[in-house]
MARSE-949751 format. One record per residue: residue in one letter; x, y, z of N, C-alpha, C in turn; residue number from 1. Coordinates in Angstrom, 2 decimals, always signed. Example, Ala and Ser with C-alpha at 12.3 -4.5 7.8 and 13.67 -1.06 7.14 Angstrom:
// MARSE-949751
+--------+---------+---------+---------+---------+---------+---------+---------+---------+---------+-----+
: residu :   neast :  nnorth :     nup :  caeast : canorth :    caup :   ceast :  cnorth :     cup : num :
+--------+---------+---------+---------+---------+---------+---------+---------+---------+---------+-----+
:      A :  +13.19 :   -5.69 :   +7.80 :  +12.30 :   -4.50 :   +7.80 :  +13.20 :   -3.30 :   +7.80 :   1 :
:      S :  +12.85 :   -2.25 :   +7.08 :  +13.67 :   -1.06 :   +7.14 :  +12.90 :   +0.03 :   +7.87 :   2 :
+--------+---------+---------+---------+---------+---------+---------+---------+---------+---------+-----+
***
This chain:
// MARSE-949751
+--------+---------+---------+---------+---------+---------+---------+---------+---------+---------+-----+
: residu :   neast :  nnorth :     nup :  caeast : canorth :    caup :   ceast :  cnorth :     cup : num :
+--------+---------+---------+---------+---------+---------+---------+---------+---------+---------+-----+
:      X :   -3.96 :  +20.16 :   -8.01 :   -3.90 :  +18.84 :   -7.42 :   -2.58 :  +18.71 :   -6.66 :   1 :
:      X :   -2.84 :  +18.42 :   -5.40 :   -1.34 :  +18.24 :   -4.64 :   -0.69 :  +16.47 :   -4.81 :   2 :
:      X :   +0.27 :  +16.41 :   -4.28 :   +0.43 :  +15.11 :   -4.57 :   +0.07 :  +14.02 :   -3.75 :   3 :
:      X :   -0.85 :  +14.46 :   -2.56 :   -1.64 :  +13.41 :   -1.99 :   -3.02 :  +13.02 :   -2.92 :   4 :
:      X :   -2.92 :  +13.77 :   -3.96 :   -4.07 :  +13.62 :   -4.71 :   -3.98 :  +12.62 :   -6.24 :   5 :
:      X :   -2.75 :  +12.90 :   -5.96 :   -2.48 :  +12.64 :   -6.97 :   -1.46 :  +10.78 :   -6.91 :   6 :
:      X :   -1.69 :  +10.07 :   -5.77 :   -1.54 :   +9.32 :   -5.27 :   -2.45 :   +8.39 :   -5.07 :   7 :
:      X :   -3.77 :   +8.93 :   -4.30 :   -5.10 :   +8.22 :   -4.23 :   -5.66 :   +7.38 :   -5.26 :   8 :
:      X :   -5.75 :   +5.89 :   -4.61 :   -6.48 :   +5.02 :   -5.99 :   -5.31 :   +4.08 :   -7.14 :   9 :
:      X :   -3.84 :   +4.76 :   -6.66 :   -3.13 :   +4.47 :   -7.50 :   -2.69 :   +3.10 :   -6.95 :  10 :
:      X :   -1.76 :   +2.30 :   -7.66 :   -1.65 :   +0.62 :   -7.35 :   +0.14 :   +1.30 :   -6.96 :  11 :
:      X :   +0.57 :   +0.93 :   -5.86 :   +2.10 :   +0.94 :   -5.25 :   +3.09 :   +0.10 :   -6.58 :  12 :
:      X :   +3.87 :   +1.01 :   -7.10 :   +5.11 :   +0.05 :   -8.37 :   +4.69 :   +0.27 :   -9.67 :  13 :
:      X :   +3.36 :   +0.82 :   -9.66 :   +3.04 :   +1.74 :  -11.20 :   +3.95 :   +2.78 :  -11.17 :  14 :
:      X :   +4.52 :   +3.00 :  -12.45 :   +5.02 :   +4.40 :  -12.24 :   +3.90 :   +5.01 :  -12.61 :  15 :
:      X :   +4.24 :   +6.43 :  -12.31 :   +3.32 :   +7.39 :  -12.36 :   +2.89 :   +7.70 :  -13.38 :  16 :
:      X :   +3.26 :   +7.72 :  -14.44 :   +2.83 :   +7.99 :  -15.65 :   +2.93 :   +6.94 :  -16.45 :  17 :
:      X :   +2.23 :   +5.71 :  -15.81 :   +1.21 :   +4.24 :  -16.00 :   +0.03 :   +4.79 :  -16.90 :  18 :
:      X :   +0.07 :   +4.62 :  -17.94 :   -1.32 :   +4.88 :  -18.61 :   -2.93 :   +4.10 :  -17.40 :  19 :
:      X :   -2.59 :   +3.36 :  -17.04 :   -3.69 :   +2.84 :  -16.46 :   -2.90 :   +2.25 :  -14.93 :  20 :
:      X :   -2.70 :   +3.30 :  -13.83 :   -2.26 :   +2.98 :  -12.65 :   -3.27 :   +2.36 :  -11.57 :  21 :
:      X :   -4.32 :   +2.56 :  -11.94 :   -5.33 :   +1.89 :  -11.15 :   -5.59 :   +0.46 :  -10.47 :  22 :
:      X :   -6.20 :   -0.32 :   -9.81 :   -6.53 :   -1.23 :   -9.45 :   -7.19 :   -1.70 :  -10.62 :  23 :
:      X :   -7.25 :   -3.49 :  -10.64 :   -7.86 :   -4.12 :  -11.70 :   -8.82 :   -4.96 :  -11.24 :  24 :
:      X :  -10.00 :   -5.16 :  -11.52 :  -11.11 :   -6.03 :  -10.90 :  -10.80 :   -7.32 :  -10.52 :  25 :
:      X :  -10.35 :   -7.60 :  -10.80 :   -9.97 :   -8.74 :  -10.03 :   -8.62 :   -9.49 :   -9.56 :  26 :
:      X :   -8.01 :   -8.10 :   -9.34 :   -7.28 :   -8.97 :   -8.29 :   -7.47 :   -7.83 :   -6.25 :  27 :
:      X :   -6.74 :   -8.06 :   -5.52 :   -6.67 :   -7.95 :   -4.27 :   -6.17 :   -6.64 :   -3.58 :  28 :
:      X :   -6.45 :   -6.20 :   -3.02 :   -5.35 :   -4.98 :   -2.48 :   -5.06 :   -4.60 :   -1.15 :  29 :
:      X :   -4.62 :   -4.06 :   -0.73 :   -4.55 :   -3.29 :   +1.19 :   -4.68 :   -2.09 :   +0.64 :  30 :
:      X :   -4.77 :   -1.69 :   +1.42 :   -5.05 :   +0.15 :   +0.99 :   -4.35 :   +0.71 :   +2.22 :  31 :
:      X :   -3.20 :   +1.69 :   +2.19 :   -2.19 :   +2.28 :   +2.79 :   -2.27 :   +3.27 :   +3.44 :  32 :
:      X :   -2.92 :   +3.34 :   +4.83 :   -3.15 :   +4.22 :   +5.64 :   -2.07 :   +5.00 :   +6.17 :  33 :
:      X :   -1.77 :   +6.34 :   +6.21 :   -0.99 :   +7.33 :   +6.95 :   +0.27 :   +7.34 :   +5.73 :  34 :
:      X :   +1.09 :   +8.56 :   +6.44 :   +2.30 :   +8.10 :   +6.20 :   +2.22 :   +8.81 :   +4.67 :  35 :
:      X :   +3.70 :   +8.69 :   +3.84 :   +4.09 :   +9.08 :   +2.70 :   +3.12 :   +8.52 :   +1.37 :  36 :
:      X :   +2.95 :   +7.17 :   +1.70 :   +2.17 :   +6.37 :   +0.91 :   +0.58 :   +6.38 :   +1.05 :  37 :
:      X :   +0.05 :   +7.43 :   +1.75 :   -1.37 :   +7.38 :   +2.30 :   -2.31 :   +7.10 :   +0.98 :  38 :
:      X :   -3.14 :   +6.14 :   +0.96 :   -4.25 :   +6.62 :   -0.02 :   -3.72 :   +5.54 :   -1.34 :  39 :
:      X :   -2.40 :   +5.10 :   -1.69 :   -1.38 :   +3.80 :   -2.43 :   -2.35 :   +2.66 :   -2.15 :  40 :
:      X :   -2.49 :   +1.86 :   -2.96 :   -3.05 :   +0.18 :   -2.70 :   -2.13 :   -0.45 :   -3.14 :  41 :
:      X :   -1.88 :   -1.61 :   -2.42 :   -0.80 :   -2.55 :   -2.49 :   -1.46 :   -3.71 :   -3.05 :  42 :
:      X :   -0.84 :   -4.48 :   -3.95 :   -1.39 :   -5.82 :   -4.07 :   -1.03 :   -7.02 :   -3.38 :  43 :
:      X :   -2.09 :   -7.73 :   -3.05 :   -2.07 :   -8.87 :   -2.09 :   -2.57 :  -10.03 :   -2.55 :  44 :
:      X :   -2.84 :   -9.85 :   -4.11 :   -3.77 :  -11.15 :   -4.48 :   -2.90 :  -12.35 :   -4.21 :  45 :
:      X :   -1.95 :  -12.81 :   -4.37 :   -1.06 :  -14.10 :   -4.10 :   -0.46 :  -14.11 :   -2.57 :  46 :
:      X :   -0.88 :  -13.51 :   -1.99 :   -0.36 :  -13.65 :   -0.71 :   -0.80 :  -14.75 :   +0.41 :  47 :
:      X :   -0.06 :  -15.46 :   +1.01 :   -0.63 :  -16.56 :   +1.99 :   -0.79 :  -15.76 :   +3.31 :  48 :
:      X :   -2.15 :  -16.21 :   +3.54 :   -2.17 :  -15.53 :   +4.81 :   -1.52 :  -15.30 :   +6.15 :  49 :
:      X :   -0.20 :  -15.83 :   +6.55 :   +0.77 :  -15.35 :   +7.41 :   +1.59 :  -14.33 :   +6.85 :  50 :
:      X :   +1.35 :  -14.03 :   +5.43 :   +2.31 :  -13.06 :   +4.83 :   +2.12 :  -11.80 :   +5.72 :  51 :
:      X :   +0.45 :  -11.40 :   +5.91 :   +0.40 :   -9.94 :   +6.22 :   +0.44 :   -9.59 :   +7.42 :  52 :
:      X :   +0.98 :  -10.90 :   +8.32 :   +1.49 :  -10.57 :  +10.13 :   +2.55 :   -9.67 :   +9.91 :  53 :
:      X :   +3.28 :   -9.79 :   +9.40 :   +4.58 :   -8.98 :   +9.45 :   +4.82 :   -7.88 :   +9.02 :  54 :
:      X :   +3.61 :   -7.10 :   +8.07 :   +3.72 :   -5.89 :   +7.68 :   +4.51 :   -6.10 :   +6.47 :  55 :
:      X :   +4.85 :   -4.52 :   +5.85 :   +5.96 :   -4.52 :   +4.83 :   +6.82 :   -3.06 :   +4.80 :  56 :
:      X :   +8.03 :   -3.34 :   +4.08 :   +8.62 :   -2.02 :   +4.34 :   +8.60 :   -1.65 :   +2.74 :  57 :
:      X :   +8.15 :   -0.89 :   +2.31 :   +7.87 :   -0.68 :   +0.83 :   +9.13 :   +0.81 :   +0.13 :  58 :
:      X :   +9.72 :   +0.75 :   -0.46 :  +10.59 :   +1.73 :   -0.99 :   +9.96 :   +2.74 :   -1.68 :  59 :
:      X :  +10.38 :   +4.15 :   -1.07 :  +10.09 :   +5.40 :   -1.40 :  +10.78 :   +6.12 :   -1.44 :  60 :
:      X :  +10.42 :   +7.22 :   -2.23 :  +11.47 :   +8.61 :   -2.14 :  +10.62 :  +10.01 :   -1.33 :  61 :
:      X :   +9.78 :   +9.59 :   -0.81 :   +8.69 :  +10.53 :   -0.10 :   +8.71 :  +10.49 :   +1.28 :  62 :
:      X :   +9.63 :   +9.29 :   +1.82 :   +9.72 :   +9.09 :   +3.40 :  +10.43 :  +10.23 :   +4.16 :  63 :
:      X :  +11.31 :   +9.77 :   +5.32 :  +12.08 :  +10.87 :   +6.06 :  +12.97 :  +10.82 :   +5.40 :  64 :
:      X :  +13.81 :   +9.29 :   +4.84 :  +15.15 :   +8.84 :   +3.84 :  +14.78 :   +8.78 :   +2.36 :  65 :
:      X :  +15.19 :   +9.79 :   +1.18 :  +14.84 :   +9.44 :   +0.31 :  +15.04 :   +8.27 :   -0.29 :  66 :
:      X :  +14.60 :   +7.32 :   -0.76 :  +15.02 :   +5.85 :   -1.12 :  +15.20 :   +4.82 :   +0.39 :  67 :
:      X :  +14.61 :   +5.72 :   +1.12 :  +14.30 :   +4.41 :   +1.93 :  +13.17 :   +3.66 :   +1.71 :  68 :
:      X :  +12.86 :   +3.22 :   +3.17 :  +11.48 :   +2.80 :   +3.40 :  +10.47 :   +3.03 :   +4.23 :  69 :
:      X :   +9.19 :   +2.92 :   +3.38 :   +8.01 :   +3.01 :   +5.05 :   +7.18 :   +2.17 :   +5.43 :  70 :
:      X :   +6.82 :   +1.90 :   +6.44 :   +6.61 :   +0.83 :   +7.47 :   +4.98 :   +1.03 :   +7.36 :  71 :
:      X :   +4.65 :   -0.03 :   +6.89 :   +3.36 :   -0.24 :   +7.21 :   +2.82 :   -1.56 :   +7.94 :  72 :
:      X :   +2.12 :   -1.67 :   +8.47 :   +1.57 :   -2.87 :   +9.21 :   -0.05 :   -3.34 :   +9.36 :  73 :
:      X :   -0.88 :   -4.03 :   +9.54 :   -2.07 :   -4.59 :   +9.63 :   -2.12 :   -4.09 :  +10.56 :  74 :
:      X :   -3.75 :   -4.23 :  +11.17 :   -4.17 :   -3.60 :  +12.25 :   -4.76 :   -5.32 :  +12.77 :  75 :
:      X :   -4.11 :   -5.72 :  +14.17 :   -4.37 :   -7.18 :  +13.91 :   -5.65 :   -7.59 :  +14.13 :  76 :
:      X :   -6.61 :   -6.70 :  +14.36 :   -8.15 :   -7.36 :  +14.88 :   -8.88 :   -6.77 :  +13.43 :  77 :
:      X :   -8.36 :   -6.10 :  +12.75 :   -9.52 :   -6.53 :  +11.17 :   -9.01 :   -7.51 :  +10.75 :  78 :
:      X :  -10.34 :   -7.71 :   +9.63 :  -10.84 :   -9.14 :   +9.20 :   -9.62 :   -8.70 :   +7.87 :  79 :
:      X :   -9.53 :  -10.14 :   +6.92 :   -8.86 :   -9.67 :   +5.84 :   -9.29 :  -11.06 :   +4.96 :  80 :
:      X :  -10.60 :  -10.82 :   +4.57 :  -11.07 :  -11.30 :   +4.23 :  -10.50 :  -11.43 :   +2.91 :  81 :
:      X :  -10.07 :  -12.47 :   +1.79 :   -8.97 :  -12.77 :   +0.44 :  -10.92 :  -12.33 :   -0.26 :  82 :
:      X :  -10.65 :  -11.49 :   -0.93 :  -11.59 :  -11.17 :   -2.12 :  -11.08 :  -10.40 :   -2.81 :  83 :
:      X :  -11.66 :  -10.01 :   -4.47 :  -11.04 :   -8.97 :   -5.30 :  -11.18 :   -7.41 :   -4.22 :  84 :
:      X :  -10.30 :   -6.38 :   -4.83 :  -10.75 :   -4.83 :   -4.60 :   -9.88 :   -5.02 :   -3.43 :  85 :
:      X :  -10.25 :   -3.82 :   -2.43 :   -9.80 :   -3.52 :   -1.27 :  -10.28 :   -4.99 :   -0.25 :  86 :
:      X :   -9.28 :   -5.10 :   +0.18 :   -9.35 :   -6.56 :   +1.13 :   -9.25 :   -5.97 :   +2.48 :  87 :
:      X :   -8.34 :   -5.40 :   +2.80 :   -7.64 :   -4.77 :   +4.15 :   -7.43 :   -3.46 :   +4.36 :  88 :
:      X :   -6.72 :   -3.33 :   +5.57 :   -6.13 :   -1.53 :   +5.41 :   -4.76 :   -2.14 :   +6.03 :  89 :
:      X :   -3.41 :   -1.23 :   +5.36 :   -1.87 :   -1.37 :   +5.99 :   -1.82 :   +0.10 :   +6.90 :  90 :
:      X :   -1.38 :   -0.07 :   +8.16 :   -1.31 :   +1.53 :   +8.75 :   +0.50 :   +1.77 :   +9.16 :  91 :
:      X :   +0.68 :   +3.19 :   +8.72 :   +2.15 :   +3.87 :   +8.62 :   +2.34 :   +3.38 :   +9.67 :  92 :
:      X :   +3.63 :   +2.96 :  +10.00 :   +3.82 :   +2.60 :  +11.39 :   +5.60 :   +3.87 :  +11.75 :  93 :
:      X :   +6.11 :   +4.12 :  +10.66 :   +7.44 :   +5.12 :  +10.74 :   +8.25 :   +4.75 :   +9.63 :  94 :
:      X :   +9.39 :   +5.28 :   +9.35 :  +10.00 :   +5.43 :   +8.30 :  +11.50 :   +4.57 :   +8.33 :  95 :
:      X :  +12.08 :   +4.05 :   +7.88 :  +13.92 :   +3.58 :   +7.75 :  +14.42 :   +3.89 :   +6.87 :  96 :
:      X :  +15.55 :   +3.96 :   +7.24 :  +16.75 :   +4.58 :   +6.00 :  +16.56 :   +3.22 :   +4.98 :  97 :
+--------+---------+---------+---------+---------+---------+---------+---------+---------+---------+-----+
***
């Protein structure tokens, strides 16, 4: 298992050895296209909907900067419809110290 595999499905801020890192039925997620974080779901259940104009810069040690951050952003013409599970997709947009 490489560690894009080992990534997939997992909830972003679990540590890794989360007995149960997974998504939970009912709450919300983006799901993290490209990039260091590919395949990560983020949670979004409390989020107001101008939150996800702006993207997020989420902290990693897998970017170009270890302990930086990577840039993800909405794609602005999908829907993001507020329901449990996968709601959206966030796409890599590049990396910051």
């Amino acid at each position: 298992m490489n560690g894009d595999e080992q990534l997939r499905g997992r909830v972003y801020g679990h540590d890794h050895d989360d007995p149960n890192p997974g998504p939970l039925p009912h709450r919300a997620y983006a799901m993290l296209i490209g990039g260091p974080l590919d395949g990560l779901l983020m949670g979004v259940t409390d989020w107001r909907p101008e939150e996800f104009d702006g993207g997020v810069a989420l902290s990693t040690e897998l970017g170009r900067w270890p302990g930086g951050r990577a840039l993800y952003d909405p794609h602005r013409e999908e829907l993001r419809t507020p329901r449990p599970g996968v709601m959206c997709r966030f796409y890599y947009s590049g990396d910051a110290p």
